[in-house]
Every structure is written in C-alpha cells, then in structure tokens.
C-alpha positions as CSV (number, residue, x, y, z in Angstrom):
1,X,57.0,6.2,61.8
2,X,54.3,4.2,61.2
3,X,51.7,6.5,60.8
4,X,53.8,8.7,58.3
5,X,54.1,5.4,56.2
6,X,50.3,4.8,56.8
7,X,49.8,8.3,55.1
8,X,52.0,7.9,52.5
9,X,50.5,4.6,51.1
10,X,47.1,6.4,51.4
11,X,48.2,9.3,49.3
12,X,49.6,7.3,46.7
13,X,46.5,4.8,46.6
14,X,44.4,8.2,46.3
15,X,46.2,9.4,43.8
16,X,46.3,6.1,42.0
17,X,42.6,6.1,42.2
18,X,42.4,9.5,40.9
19,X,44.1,8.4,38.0
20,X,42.1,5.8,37.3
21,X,39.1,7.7,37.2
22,X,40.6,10.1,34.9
23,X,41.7,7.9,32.4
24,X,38.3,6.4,32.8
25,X,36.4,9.7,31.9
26,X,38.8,10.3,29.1
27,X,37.9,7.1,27.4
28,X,34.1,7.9,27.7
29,X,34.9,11.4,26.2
30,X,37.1,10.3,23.7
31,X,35.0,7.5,22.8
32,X,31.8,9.4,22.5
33,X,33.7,12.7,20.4
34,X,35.2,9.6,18.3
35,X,31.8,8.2,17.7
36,X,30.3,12.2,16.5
37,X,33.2,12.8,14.2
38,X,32.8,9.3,12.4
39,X,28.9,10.5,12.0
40,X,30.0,13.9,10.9
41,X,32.5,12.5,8.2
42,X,30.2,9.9,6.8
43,X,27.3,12.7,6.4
44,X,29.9,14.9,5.0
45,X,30.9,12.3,2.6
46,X,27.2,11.7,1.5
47,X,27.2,15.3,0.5
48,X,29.8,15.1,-1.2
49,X,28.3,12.6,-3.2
50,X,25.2,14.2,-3.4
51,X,26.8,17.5,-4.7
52,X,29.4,15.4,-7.0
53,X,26.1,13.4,-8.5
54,X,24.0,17.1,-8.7
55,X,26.8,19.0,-10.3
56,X,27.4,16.1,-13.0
57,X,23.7,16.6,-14.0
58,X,24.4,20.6,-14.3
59,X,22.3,21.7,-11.7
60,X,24.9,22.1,-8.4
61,X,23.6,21.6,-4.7
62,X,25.6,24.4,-3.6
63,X,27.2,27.9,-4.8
64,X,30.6,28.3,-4.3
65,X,29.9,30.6,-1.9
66,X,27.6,28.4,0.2
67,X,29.3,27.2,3.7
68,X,28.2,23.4,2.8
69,X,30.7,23.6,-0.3
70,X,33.4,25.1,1.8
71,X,32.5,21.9,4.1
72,X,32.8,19.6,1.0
73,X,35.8,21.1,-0.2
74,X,37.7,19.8,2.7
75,X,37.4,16.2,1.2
76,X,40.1,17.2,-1.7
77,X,42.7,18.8,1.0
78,X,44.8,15.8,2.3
79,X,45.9,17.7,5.3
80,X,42.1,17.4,6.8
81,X,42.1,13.4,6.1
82,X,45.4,12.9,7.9
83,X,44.2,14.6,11.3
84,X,40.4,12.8,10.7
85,X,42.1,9.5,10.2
86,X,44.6,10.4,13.5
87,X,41.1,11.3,15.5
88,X,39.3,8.0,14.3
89,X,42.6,6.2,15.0
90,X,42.7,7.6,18.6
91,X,39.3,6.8,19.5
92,X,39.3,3.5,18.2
93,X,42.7,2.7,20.4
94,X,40.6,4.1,23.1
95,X,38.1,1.7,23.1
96,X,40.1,-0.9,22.1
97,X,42.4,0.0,25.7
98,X,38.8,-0.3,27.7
99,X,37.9,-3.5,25.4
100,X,40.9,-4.7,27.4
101,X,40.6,-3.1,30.3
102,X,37.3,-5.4,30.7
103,X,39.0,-8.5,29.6
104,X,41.6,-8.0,32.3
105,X,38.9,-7.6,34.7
106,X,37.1,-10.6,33.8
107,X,39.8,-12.7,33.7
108,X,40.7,-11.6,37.5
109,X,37.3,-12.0,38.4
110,X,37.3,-15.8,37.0
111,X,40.7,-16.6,38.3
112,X,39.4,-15.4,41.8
113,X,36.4,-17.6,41.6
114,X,38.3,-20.6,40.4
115,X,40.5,-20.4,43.5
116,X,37.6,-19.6,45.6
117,X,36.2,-23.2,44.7
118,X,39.7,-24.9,45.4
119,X,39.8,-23.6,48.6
120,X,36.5,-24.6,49.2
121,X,37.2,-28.1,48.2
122,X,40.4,-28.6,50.2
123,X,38.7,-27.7,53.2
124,X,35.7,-29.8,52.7
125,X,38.6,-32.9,52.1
C-alpha cells in the first residue's frame, strides 16, 4: 500500500514538473514571437509613413500591385489591429506572469534565508 502511494506521488510530482517546464518554454516562445511581431509592426508602420510621405509628394514608393502596399494596406483594415493588439497583449501578460514568477521566487528565497539566520541565532542563545 505504501509503495502504490509512493508511485502515485511521484507521478503526480512528474507530471507537475512537466508542467512547469511547459509553461516555462511557452513563455520563452511566446515572449520571443511577441518581441518579432512588435519589430514587424513598428517597421510596417515606418513604411507606411514612408509611402504616406512619398505618395503626398506624387511620386509613390509602391504600385498597387507591389506586395509591400498589400503589407501597408493592412494598417486601414481594423480587423488586423484587433488580433495585433490581442498578440502584443498576450505576450506582454506573458512576461508580466514570469516577471512574477521571479518575484515569487525571490521572495521565497529571502524568506528562507531570513529564517535560516533565526534559527541560527536561537541555537547559538
């Protein structure tokens, strides 16, 4: 009986651990994927701005049919800002989560120390 509940508590501490390092990787991921889309919107929006500025002066960057103005139209269509701002939203809560993640682990680590040194004082009383 005691062996089955040995097992049992392993498994779930695996699994447990598992998890952990799965949510760990999908932070990295997410984080990283959060971090190229923010790039790829700003440069995006600099052509814009680029192409806006050229166009006002008659002489356009692109052609209509050019893939870069396909690219820029995307900034007038609101459906493609509310799914970039749920992406940067995401990633940002994802890093905020590890932010506080390391916060947690901090604090645990200072608690421990602190009650380190009390026990080390009441013993040397």
């Amino acid at each position: 009986m005691e062996s089955l509940f040995l097992r049992v508590s392993e498994l779930i501490f695996k699994v447990i651990h598992i998890l952990h390092v799965s949510q760990e990787i999908a932070i990295w991921i997410g984080h990283w994927i959060g971090r190229f889309l923010v790039t790829a919107i700003f440069l995006a929006a600099v052509t814009a701005i680029a192409f806006e500025l050229s166009k006002s002066f008659g002489s356009p960057l692109f052609e209509p049919s050019h893939w870069m103005y396909k690219v820029i139209s995307l900034f007038g269509d609101q459906n493609s800002w509310v799914a970039a701002t749920a992406i940067v939203a995401t990633t940002v809560a994802m890093g905020h989560f590890r932010t506080l993640d390391i916060n947690i682990e901090k604090a645990q680590a200072e608690n421990e120390e602190r009650r380190k040194k009390q026990r080390e004082e009441a013993t040397n009383a």
